[in-house]
C-alpha positions in Angstrom: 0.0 0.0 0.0 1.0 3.5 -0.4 1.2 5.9 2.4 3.0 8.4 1.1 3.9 10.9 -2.2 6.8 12.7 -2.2 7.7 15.2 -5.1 10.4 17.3 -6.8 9.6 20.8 -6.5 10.9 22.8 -9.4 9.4 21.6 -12.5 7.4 19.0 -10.9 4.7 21.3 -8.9 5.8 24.5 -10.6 7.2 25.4 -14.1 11.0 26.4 -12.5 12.8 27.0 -15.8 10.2 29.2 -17.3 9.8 31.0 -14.4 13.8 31.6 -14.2 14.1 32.5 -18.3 11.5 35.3 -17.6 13.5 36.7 -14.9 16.6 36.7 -16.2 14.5 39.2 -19.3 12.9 41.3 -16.8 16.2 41.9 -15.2 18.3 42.6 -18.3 15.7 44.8 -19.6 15.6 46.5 -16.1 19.9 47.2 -15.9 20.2 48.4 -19.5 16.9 51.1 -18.3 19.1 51.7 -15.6 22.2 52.5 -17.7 23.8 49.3 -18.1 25.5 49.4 -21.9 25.1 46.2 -23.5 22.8 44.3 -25.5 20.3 42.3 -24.2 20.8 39.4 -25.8 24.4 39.4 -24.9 23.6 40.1 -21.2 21.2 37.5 -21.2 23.9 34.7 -22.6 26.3 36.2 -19.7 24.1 35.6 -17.3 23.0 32.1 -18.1 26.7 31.5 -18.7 26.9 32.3 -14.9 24.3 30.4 -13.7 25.6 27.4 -15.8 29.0 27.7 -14.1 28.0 28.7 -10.0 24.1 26.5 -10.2 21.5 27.4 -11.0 20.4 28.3 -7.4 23.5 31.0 -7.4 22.2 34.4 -5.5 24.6 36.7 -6.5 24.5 36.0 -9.8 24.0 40.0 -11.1 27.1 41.3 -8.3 29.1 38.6 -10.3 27.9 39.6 -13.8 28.3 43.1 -13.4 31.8 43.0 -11.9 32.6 40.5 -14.8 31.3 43.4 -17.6 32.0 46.1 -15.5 35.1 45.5 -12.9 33.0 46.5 -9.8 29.2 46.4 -8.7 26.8 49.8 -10.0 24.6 49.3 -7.2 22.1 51.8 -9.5 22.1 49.0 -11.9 22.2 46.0 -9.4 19.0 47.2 -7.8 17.5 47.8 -10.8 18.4 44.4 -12.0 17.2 42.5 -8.4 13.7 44.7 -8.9 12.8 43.6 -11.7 13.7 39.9 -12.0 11.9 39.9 -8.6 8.7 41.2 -10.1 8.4 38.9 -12.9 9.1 35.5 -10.4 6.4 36.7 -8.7 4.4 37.4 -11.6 5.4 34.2 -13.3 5.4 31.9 -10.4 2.0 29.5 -11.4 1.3 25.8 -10.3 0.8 23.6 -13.8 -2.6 22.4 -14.1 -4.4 20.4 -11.6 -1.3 20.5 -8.9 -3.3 21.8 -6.1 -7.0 19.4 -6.9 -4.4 16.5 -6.7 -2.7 17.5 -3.0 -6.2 18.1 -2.0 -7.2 14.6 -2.9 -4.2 12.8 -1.8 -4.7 14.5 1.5 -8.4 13.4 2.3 -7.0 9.7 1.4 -5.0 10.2 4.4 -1.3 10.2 2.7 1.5 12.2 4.1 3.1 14.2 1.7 6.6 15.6 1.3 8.9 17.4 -1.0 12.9 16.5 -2.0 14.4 19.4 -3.3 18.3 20.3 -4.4 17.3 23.9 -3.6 19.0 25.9 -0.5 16.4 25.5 2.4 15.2 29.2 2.5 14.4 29.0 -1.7 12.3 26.1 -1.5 10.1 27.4 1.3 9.7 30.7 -0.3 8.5 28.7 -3.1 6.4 26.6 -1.6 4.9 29.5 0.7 4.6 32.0 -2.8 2.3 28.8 -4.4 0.4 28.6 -0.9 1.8 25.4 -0.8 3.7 24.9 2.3 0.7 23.4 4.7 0.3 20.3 2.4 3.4 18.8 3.2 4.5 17.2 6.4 8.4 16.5 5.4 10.4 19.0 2.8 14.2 18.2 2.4 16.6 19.8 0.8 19.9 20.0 0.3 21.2 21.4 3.4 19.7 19.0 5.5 21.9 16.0 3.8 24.8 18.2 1.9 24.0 15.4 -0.7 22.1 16.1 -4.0 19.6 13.8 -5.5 20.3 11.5 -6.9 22.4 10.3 -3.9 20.2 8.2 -1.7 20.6 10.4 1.3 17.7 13.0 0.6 15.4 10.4 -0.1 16.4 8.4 3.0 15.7 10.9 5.0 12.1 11.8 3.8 11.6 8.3 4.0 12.5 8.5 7.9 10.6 11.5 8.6 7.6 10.5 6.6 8.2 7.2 8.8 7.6 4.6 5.6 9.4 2.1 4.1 10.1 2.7 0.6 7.7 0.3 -0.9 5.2 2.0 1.0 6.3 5.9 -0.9 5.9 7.1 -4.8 8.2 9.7 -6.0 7.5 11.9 -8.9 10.1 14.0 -10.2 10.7 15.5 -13.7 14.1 14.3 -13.5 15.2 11.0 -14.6 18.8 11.1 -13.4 18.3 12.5 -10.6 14.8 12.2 -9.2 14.1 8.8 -11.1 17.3 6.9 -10.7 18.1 8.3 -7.1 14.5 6.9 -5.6 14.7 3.7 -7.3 18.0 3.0 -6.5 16.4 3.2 -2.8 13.4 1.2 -3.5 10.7 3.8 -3.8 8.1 3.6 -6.8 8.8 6.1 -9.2 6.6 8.5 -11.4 7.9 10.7 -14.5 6.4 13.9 -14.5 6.5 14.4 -18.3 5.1 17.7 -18.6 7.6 19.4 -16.5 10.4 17.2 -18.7 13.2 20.6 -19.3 15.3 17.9 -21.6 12.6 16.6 -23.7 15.5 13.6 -24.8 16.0 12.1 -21.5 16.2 8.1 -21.7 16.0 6.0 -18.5 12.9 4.2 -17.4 10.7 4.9 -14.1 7.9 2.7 -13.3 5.3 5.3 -14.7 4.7 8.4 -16.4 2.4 10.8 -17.0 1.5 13.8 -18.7 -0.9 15.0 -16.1 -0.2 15.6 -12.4 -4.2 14.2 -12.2 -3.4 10.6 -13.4 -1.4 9.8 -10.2 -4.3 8.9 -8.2 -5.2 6.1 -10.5 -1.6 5.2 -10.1 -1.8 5.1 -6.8 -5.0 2.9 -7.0 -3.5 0.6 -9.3 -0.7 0.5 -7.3 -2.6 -0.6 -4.3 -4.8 -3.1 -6.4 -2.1 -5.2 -6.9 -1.6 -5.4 -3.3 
C-alpha cells in the first residue's frame, strides 16, 4: 500500500525553468533602463553562462555579472536588476494544471506528503509558501539537511524516515530522470515521470510510470494498491 507521495519541486509542482528565463528578461531589460551598456541578448547569454558555471540556485549571480562586464558592482544597476527579476518570479510563479485538486485529494486519502528538493532551504520554502503550498506537506528536504544532491540516496532516506515509511510504501514523482528517477529507485521507492515538466525533452532511463498530467497519479496510486 501506499502511504505516502513525495515530489520534486521545481518543474514537478511548478514550471522552474520558465519561471527563471523570464526573470533573467525582466532583469536585463531592467539594468540596461538603468544604464547598463550592453545588449540584451548578450547580457542575457552572460548571465545564463553564470548560472551554468555557480548553479542554477546562485544568488549573487547580477554582483558577479556586473563585476565581470564592469570591474565593480553599479549598485544603481544591481537594484534595478534584483527589482525587476523579482517582479516577474512573482508574476510568473503559477502551479501547472491540476497541482493543487491532486494535493487536496491525496490528502483526504490520508497520505502524508513531502517534498525532496536540491534547492538551499530558505528557496524552496519561499516557493512553496509564494504557491500557498507549504501546509500540504509534512516533510520537505533539501539540500542542506543531507549536503548530498539527489540522486544520492541520502535525501530520499531521509524523507523516508521523517515521513516514517518504508520505501515500498512511498511514490516519488520528479521530472528528473537522473536525478529524481534513478536516485529513488536505487532506494526502492516507486517512481513516477512527470513528463510535462520534462526541461530535456530527450532524457532516456525508465521509471515505473509516467504521466503527462499531475491528475493521473491517483489512478496510479489505486493501481498500485490493487495489486496489493
Amino acid at each position: 500500500m501506499i502511504h505516502a507521495v513525495i515530489f520534486d519541486l521545481d518543474n514537478t509542482l511548478t514550471d522552474f525553468v520558465g519561471v527563471k528565463n523570464r526573470s533573467i528578461e525582466a532583469a536585463t531589460q531592467a539594468m540596461i533602463d538603468a544604464g547598463l551598456d550592453l545588449t540584451e541578448e548578450k547580457a542575457i547569454e552572460r548571465i545564463k553562462a553564470i548560472y551554468e558555471r555557480e548553479g542554477i540556485e546562485y544568488q549573487q549571480v547580477f554582483d558577479s555579472f556586473l563585476i565581470d562586464e564592469l570591474g565593480e558592482i553599479d549598485y544603481k544597476i544591481l537594484a534595478a536588476g534584483i527589482v525587476g527579476y523579482r517582479r516577474a518570479r512573482e508574476g510568473s510563479l503559477v502551479l501547472y494544471p491540476h497541482i493543487k485538486e491532486t494535493l487536496v485529494e491525496l490528502t483526504k486519502r490520508g497520505l502524508a506528503l513531502g517534498v525532496i528538493s536540491d534547492a538551499p532551504r530558505l528557496q524552496a520554502w519561499l516557493r512553496l509558501c509564494y504557491l500557498q503550498l507549504h501546509h500540504f506537506f509534512d516533510v520537505v528536504v533539501t539540500h542542506e539537511d543531507t549536503l548530498q544532491y539527489k540522486p544520492h540516496p541520502a535525501p530520499f532516506l531521509l524523507a523516508l524516515e521523517k515521513l516514517k515509511v518504508k520505501p515500498g510504501e512511498a511514490i516519488m514523482v520528479g521530472d528528473w530522470i537522473a536525478r529524481d528517477i534513478v536516485g529513488a529507485k536505487q532506494v526502492g521507492l516507486h517512481t513516477v515521470f512527470a513528463r510535462y515538466g520534462d526541461p530535456f525533452k530527450d532524457q532516456v532511463g525508465k521509471a515505473d510510470y509516467a504521466l503527462d498530467d499531475i491528475k493521473e497519479l491517483l489512478a496510479i496510486i489505486d493501481e498500485i494498491n490493487h495489486r496489493g
